[in-house]
N, C-alpha and C positions, 0 to 999 in steps of 0.2 A: 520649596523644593528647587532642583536645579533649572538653569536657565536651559539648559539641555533638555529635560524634558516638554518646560514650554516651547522653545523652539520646533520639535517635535509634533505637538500638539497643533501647532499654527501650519505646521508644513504640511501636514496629513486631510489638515482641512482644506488646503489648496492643492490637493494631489493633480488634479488635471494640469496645472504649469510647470508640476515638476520635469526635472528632464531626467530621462532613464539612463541608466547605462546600455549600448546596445552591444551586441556582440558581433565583431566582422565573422564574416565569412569566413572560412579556410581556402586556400586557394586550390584549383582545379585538381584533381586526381584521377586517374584512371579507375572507372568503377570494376569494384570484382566480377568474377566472372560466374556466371549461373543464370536463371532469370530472374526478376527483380520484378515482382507485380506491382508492389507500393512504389517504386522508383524511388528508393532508400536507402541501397545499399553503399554505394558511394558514401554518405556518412558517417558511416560508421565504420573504423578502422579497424575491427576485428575481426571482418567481414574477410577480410584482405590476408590475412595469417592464420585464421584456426579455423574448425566448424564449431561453432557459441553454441553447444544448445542446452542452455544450464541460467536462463534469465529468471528463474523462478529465484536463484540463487543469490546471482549479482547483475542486473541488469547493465553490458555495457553502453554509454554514453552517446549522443550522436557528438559530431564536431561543434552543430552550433552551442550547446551547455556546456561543451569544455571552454570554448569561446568568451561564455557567456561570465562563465567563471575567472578565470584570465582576463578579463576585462575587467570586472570588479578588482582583483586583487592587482591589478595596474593601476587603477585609480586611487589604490591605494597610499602611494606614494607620494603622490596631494593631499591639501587638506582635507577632510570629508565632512559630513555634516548629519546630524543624529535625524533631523529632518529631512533630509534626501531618502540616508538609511531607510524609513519606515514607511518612505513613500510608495518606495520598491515593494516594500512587503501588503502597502495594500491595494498595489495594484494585481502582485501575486495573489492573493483573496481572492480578489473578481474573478481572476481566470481559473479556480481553484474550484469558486461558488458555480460557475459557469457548467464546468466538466461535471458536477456531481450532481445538475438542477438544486443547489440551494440557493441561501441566498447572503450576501457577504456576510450580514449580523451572524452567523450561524458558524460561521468557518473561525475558528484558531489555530495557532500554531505551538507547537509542543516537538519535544526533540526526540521523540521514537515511539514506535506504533506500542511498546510496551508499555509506554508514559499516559498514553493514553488506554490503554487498558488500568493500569493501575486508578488515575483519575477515576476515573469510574466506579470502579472497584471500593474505592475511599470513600467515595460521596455520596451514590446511591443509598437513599435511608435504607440500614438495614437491624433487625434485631436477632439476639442470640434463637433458633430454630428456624429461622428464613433458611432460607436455600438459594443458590446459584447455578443455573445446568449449562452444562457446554458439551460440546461433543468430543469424542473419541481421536476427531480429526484436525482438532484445534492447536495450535503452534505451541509448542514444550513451554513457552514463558507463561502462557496461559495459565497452566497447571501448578506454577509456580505460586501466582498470586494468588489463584484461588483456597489454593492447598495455607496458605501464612492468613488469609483471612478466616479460613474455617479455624485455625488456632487463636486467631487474636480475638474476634466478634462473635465468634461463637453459632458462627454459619453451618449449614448442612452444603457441600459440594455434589451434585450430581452430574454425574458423566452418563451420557450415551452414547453406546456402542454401536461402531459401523455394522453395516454386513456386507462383505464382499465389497469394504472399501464404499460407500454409499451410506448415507443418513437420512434416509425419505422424512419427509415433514412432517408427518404422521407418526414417525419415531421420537417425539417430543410431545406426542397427546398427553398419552400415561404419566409422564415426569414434571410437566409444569404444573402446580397447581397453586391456589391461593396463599402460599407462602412464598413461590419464589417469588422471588426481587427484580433478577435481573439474568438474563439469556444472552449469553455471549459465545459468539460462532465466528468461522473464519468465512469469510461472503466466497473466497474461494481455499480451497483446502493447499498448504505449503507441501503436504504430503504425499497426495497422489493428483492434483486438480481436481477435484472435486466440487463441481459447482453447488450449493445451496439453495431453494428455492426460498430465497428470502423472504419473499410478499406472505408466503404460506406459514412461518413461520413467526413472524411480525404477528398475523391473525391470532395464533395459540398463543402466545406471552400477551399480547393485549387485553385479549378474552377474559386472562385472569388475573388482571392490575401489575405483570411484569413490561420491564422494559427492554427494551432487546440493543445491545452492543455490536458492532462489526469488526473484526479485523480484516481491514480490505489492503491491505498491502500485496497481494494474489490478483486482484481482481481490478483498483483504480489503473486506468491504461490501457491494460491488456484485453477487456471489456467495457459495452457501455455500463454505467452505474449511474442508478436515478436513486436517490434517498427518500423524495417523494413517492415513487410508485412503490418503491418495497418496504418503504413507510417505518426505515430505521431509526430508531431513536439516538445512538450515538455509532460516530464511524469514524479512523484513526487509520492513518497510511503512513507509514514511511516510507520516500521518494526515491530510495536508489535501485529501486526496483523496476517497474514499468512505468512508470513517471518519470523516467531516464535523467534522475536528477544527483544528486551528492549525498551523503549523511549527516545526519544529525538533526534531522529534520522533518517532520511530519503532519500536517493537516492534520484537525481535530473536527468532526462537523458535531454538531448537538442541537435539537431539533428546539426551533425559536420558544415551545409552550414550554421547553423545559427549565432554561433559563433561570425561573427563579427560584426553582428547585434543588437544581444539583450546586451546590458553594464551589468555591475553590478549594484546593488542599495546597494550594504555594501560595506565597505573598509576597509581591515587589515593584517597585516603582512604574512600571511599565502597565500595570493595571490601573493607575491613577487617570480619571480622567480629571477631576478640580481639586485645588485645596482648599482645605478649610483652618479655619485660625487654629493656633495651639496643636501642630502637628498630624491636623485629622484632615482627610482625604474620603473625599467621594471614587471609588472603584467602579470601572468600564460595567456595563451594562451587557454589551454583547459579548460574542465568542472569546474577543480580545482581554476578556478578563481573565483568559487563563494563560498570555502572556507574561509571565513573572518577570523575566530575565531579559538581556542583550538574546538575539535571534544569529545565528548562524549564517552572516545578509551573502557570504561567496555562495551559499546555498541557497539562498533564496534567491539569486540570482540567477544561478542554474536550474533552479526546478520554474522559472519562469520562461527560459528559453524549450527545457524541456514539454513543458503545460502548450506551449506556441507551437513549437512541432506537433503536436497529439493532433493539435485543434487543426491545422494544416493538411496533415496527413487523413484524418478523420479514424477515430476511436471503431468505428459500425465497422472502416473498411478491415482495420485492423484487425478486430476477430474475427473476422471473416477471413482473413488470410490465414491465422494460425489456428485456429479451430480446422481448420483444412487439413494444414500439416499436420496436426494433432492426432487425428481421424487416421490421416496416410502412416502414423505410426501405431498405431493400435491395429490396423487392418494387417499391417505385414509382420509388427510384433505375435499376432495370434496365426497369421498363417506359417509362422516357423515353429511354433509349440509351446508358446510362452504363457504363463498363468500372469492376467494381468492386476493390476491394484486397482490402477484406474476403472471405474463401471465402466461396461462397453454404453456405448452414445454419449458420454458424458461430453460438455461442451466447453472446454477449454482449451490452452494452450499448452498445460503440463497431461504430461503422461508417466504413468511409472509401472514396473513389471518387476517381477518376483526372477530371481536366478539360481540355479543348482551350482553353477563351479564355485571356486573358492575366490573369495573377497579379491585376494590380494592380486590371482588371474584378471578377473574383471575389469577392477583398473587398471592395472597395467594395457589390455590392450585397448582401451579407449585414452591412454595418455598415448602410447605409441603410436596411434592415428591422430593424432591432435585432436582430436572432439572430444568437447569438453560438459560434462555431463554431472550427474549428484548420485556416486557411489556411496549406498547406504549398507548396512550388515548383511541384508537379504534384499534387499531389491534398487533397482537402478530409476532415479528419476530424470527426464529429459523433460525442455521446456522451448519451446519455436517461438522464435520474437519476430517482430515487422521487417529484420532483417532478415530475417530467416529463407531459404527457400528448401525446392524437391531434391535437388540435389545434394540435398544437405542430410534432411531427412536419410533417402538413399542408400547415405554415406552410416550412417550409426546403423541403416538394416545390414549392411554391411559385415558389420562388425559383430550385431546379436547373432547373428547366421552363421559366423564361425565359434560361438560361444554357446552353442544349444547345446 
């Protein structure tokens, strides 16, 4: 094999001498104006020009990941070295492993939260009358694969339906049973925020020899997330969300017993850990064995200044902040007359509400105010980031108040 990949190999074993790329600073700015409880807003540049409240959507950036990124692709203009490269990426692990309580061997990387839904979807044994359940409130790509694997293996799809926007735990008694495979749910809903009582759920798919998948792309960031305590068997994020990182790029966690269970469905040099005579290779053992390909490293550079800020700022204080805001838009969305989506008490960051005028009114005057939101056919989703504040909030009650 190539000398590149041993080089690689020798670099990664000596990750603590590596030297990182760091990101400067951005220099001084005047912070926006509002209150600022996380002492963050200064960071973030959009803070400064619009009211954001649409992170469930695209979460924007702080300055140090742009930094962070713009430093990698400045070093790019040197030579580089495929062992530096992958040193970066395992030190991004650790702080990966860190945030979700895993533990490195556990953590991969794969290039979108769908990729890792699919993984899954491939490799979990399954046979023609097994069954797959997912919920009602699960992301549209979801429905995709499942719906192409009931045609190809010969699976049974079972969806369960919300009520009133809500999937109680218990709404998965009746549907799991000794054929399904595999339980796959959004840890928070992209639809209305709808939080999941995971641990409770985990119990029913275990009970009856399923395995349970997450899509937490809603949820790493924005909440704390322990894969121990909620006892997930696989979990897949992609980072430009509340991970305030770039695209193309996503954390795969998969729980260490499972390991020898679930194969790979890609193959490529990056999963090589020796070779052997006559063309044959020993393949990675941990999470890294579902590395096939070159990794996306300006992103993985970015999702490692972003993972430094989270840890910095602290994940607790974070939902704590916007689970506030959250609440302050549900409380004044229903005291104007609004039907919402969102369960009342539900505990996140996104909110969404049902509207009577006409679409194209809608958005128009939430682009006329500059707040920026997720105009859907019948209902409006809003979502409060760390940057977020009251004021801001406020400002969209604002705006429902002349749209009732």
């Amino acid at each position: 094999m190539s000398i590149d990949r041993r080089e690689f190999l020798a670099a990664t074993a000596a990750l603590a001498a590596t030297t990182a790329i760091t990101p400067s600073r951005a220099g001084a700015i005047t912070d926006p104006p509002g209150d600022d409880p996380l002492g963050v807003r200064g960071d973030f540049p959009v803070a400064s020009s619009r009211t954001y409240l649409n992170s469930a959507y695209i979460t924007p950036s702080p300055r140090q990941s742009i930094a962070a990124g713009q430093a990698f692709l400045e070093s790019k203009s040197q030579p580089l070295t495929v062992g530096a490269l992958f040193a970066k990426v395992e030190k991004v692990r650790v702080q990966f492993a860190r945030l979700v309580n895993a533990s490195p061997e556990e953590i991969g990387f794969v290039y979108g939260t769908t990729e890792g839904e699919n993984l899954v979807a491939n490799t979990v044994p399954m046979a023609p009358g097994d069954n797959v359940v997912i919920d009602e409130l699960s992301y549209e790509g979801a429905f995709v694969v499942y719906r192409e694997l009931e045609k190809r293996r010969g699976i049974e799809l079972r969806i369960v339906r919300h009520r009133d926007g809500a999937v109680p735990a218990s709404d998965f008694e009746p549907v799991v049973d000794r054929r399904t495979r595999l339980v796959s749910i959004a840890w928070v809903s992209h639809l209305n925020g709808f939080r999941h009582e995971m641990g409770a759920i985990a119990d029913i798919a275990h009970a009856r020899g399923a395995l349970l998948h997450t899509d937490a792309i809603q949820a790493v960031g924005m909440l704390p997330v322990d894969v121990r305590a909620a006892d997930v068997d696989f979990l897949c994020c992609g980072t430009y969300k509340w991970l305030l990182g770039g695209f193309g790029l996503a954390p795969f966690y998969i729980k260490r017993e499972l390991l020898d269970r679930i194969p790979m469905d890609h193959f490529g040099v990056f999963q090589v850990s020796k070779d052997l005579p006559d063309y044959r290779f020993e393949l990675e053992t941990t999470a890294k064995r579902y590395e096939y390909a070159t990794l996306p490293f300006a992103e993985v550079h970015q999702l490692g200044a972003g993972l430094a800020y989270l840890e910095r700022v602290g994940v607790g204080r974070i939902e704590e902040h916007v689970v506030a805001l959250g609440r302050r838009m549900q409380d004044g969305l229903l005291r104007q007359g609004y039907r919402l989506y969102t369960p009342p008490g539900n505990r996140s960051a996104v909110v969404s509400f049902y509207f009577t005028k006409p679409t194209a009114d809608v958005r128009a005057a939430f682009e006329a105010a500059k707040v920026d939101v997720t105009v859907r056919e019948d209902h409006v989703r809003a979502s409060a980031a760390l940057f977020n504040n009251t004021d801001e909030v406020d400002r969209l009650l604002a705006i429902t108040q002349r749209l009732v």
